[in-house]
Z-matrix of the N, CA and C atoms (Angstrom, degrees):
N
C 1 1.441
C 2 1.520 1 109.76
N 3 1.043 2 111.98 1 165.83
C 4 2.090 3 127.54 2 -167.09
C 5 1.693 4 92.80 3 -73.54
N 6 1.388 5 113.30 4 114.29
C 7 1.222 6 121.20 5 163.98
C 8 2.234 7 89.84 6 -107.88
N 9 0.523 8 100.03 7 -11.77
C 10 1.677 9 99.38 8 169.35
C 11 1.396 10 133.14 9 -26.85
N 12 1.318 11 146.74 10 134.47
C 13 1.522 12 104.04 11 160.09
C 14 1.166 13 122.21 12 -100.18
N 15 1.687 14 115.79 13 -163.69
C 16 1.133 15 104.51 14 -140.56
C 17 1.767 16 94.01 15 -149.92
N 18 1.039 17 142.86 16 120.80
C 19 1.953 18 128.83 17 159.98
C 20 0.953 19 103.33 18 -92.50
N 21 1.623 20 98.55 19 148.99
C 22 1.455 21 137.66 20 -174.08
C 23 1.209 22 100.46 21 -141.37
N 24 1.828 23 96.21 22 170.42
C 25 1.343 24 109.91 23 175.87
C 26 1.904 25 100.72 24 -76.98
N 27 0.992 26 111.25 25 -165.01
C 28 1.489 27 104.92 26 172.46
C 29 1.583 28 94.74 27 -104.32
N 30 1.695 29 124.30 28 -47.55
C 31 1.299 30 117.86 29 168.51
C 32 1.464 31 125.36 30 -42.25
N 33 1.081 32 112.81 31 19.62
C 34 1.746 33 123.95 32 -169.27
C 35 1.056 34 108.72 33 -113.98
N 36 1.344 35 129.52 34 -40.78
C 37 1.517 36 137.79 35 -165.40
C 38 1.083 37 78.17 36 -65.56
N 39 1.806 38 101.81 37 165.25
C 40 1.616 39 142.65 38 174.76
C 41 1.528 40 105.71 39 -114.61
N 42 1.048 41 98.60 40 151.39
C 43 1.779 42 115.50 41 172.17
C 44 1.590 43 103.96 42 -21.81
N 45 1.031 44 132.58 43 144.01
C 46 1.280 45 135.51 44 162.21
C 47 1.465 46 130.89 45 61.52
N 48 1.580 47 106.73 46 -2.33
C 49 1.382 48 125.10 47 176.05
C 50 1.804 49 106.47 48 -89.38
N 51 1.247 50 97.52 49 151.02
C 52 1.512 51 96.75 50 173.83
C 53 1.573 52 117.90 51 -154.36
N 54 1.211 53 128.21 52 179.50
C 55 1.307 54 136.72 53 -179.00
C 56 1.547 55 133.06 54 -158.69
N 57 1.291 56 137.40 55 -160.83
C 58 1.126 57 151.30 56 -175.41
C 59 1.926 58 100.40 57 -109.41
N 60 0.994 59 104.39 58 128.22
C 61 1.688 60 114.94 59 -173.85
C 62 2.155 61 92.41 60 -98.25
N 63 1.626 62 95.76 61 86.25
C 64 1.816 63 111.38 62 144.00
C 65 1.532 64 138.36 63 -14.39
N 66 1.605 65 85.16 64 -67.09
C 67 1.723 66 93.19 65 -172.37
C 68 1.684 67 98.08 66 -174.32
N 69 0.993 68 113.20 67 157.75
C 70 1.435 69 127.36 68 162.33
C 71 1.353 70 132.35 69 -118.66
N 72 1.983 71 119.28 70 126.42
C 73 1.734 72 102.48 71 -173.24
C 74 1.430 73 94.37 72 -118.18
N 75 1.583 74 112.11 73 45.61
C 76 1.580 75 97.29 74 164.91
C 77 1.241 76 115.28 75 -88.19
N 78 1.853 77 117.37 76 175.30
C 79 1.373 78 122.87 77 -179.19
C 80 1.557 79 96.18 78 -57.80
N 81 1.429 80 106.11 79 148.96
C 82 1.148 81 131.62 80 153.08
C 83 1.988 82 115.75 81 -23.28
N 84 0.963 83 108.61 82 -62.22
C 85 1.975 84 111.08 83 -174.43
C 86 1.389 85 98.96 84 -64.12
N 87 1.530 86 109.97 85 -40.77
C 88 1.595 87 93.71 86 -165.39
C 89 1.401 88 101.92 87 -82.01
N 90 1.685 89 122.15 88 -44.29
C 91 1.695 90 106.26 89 -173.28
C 92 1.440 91 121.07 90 -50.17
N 93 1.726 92 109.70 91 -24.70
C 94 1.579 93 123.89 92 179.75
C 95 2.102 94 102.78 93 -59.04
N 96 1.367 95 106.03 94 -52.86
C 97 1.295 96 98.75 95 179.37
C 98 1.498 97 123.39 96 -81.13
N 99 1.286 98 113.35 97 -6.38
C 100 1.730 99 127.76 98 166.94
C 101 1.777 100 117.52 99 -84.37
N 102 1.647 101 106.76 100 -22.90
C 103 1.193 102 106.41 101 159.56
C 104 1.152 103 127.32 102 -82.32
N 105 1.336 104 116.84 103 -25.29
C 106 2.127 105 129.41 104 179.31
C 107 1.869 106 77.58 105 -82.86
N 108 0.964 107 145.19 106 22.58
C 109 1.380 108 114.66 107 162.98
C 110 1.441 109 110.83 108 -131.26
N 111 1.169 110 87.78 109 4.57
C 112 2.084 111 105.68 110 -178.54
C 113 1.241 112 139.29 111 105.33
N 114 1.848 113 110.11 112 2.60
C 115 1.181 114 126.98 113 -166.23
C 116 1.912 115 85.89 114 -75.34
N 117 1.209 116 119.92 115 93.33
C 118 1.692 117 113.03 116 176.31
C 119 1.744 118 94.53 117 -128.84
N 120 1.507 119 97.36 118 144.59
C 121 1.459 120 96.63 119 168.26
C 122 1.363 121 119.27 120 -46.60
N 123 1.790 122 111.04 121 130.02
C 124 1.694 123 108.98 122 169.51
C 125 1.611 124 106.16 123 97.37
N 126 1.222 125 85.01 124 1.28
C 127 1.957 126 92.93 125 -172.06
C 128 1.551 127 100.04 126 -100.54
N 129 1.399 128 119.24 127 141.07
C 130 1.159 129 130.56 128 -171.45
C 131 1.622 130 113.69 129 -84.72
N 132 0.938 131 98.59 130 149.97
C 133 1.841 132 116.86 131 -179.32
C 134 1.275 133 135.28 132 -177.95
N 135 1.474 134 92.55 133 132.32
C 136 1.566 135 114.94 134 -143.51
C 137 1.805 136 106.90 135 -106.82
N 138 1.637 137 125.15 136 109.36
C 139 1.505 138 108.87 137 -175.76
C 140 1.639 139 104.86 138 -66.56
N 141 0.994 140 107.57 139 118.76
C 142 1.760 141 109.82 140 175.04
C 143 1.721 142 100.83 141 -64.02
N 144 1.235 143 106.79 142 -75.65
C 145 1.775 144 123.25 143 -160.24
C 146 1.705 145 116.37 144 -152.72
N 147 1.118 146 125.72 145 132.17
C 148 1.270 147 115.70 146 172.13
C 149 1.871 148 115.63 147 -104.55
N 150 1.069 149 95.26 148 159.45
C 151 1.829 150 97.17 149 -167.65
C 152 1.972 151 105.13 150 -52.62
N 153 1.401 152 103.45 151 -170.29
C 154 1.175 153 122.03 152 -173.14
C 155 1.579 154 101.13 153 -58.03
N 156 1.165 155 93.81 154 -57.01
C 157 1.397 156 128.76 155 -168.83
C 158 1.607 157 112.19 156 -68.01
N 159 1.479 158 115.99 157 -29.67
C 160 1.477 159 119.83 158 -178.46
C 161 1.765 160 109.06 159 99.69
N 162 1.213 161 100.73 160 -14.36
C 163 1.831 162 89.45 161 -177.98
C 164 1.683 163 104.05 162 -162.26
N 165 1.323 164 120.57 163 108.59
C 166 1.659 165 124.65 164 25.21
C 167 1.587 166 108.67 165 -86.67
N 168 1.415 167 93.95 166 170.46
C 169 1.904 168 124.09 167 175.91
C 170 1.517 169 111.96 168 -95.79
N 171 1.329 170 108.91 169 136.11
C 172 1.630 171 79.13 170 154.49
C 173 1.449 172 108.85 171 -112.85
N 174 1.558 173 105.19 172 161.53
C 175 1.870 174 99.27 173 166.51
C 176 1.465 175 93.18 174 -148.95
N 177 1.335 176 79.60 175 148.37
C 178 1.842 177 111.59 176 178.83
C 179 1.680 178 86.21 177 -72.58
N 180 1.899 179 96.93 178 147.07
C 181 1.109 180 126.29 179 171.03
C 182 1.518 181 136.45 180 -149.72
N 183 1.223 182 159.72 181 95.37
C 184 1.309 183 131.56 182 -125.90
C 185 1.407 184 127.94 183 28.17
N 186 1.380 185 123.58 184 52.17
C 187 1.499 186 108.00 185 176.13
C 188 1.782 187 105.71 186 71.47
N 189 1.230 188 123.99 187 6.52
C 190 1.696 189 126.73 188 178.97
C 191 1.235 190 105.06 189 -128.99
N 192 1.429 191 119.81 190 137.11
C 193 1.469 192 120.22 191 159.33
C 194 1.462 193 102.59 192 -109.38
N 195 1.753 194 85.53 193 144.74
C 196 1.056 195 105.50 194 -172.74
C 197 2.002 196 115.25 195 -137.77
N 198 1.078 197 97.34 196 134.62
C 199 1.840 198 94.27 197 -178.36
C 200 1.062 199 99.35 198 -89.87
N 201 1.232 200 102.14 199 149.74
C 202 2.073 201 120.90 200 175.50
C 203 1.740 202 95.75 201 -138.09
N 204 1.338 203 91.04 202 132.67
C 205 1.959 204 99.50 203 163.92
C 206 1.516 205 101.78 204 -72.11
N 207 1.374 206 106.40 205 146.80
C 208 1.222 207 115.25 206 -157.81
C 209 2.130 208 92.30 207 -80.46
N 210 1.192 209 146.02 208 -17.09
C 211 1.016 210 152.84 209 179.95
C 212 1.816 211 99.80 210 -69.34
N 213 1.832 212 128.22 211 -37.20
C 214 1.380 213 115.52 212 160.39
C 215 1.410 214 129.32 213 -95.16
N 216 1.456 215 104.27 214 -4.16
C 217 1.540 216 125.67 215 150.24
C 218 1.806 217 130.74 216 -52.42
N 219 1.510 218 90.54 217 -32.56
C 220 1.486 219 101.81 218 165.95
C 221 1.674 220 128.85 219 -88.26
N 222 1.605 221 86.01 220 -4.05
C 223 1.778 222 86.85 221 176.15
C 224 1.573 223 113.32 222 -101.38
N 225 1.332 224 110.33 223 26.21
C 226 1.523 225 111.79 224 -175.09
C 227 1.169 226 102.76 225 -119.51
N 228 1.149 227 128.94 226 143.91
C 229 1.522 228 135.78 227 -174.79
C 230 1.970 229 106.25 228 -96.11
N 231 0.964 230 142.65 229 152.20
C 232 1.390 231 140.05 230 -172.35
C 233 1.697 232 98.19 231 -132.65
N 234 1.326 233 114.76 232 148.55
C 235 1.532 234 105.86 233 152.49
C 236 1.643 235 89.61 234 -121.60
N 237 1.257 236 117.11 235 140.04
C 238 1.718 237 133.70 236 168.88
C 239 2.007 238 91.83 237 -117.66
N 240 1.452 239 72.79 238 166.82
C 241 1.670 240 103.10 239 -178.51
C 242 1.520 241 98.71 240 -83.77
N 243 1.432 242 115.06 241 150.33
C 244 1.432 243 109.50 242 -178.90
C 245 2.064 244 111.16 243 -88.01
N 246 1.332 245 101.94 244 152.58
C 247 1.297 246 81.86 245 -170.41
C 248 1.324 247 104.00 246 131.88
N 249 1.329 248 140.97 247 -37.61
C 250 1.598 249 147.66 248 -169.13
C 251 1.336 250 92.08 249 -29.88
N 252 1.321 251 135.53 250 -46.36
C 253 1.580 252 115.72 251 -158.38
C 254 1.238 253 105.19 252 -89.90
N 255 1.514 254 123.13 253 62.63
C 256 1.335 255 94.81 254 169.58
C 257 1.571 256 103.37 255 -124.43
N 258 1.480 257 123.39 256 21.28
C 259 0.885 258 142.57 257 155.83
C 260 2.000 259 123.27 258 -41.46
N 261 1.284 260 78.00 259 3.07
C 262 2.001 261 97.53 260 174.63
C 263 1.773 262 113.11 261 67.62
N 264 1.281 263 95.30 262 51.04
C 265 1.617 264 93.17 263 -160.53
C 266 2.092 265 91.63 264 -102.26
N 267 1.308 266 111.18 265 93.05
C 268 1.474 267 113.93 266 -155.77
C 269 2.042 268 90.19 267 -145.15
């Protein structure tokens, strides 16, 4: 099976999955305040839980959680470990 990795959106990850943050295509103001909070390439991040509703997410980040609407969640690129499904989903 794919021990490989793999990019994603970050809005992609599942509960408890996490990765390495790629690249970012948010506006300019917000990536400025997503970088003072640790969103930096190579920096790890973890989806904690998403709302009732599914949007916003939160994900752990430096020791901070933080919620993202899943619409600036999709402008972040993720690399995860290959393998996510092995959560027994059969």
């Amino acid at each position: 099976m794919g021990m490989g990795k793999k990019i994603c959106r970050l809005d992609e990850l599942h509960a408890g999955q996490w990765g390495r943050i790629v690249e970012m295509h948010v506006a300019e103001d917000i990536g400025q305040r997503l970088k003072d909070m640790g969103f930096v390439q190579g920096g790890r991040i973890e989806r904690v839980y998403g709302s009732p509703f599914g949007d916003p997410a939160a994900y752990f980040v430096k020791q901070t959680l933080i919620a993202l609407r899943n619409g600036d969640a999709g402008k972040i690129s993720v690399e995860t470990e290959g393998g996510a499904e092995e959560n027994g989903t059969e």
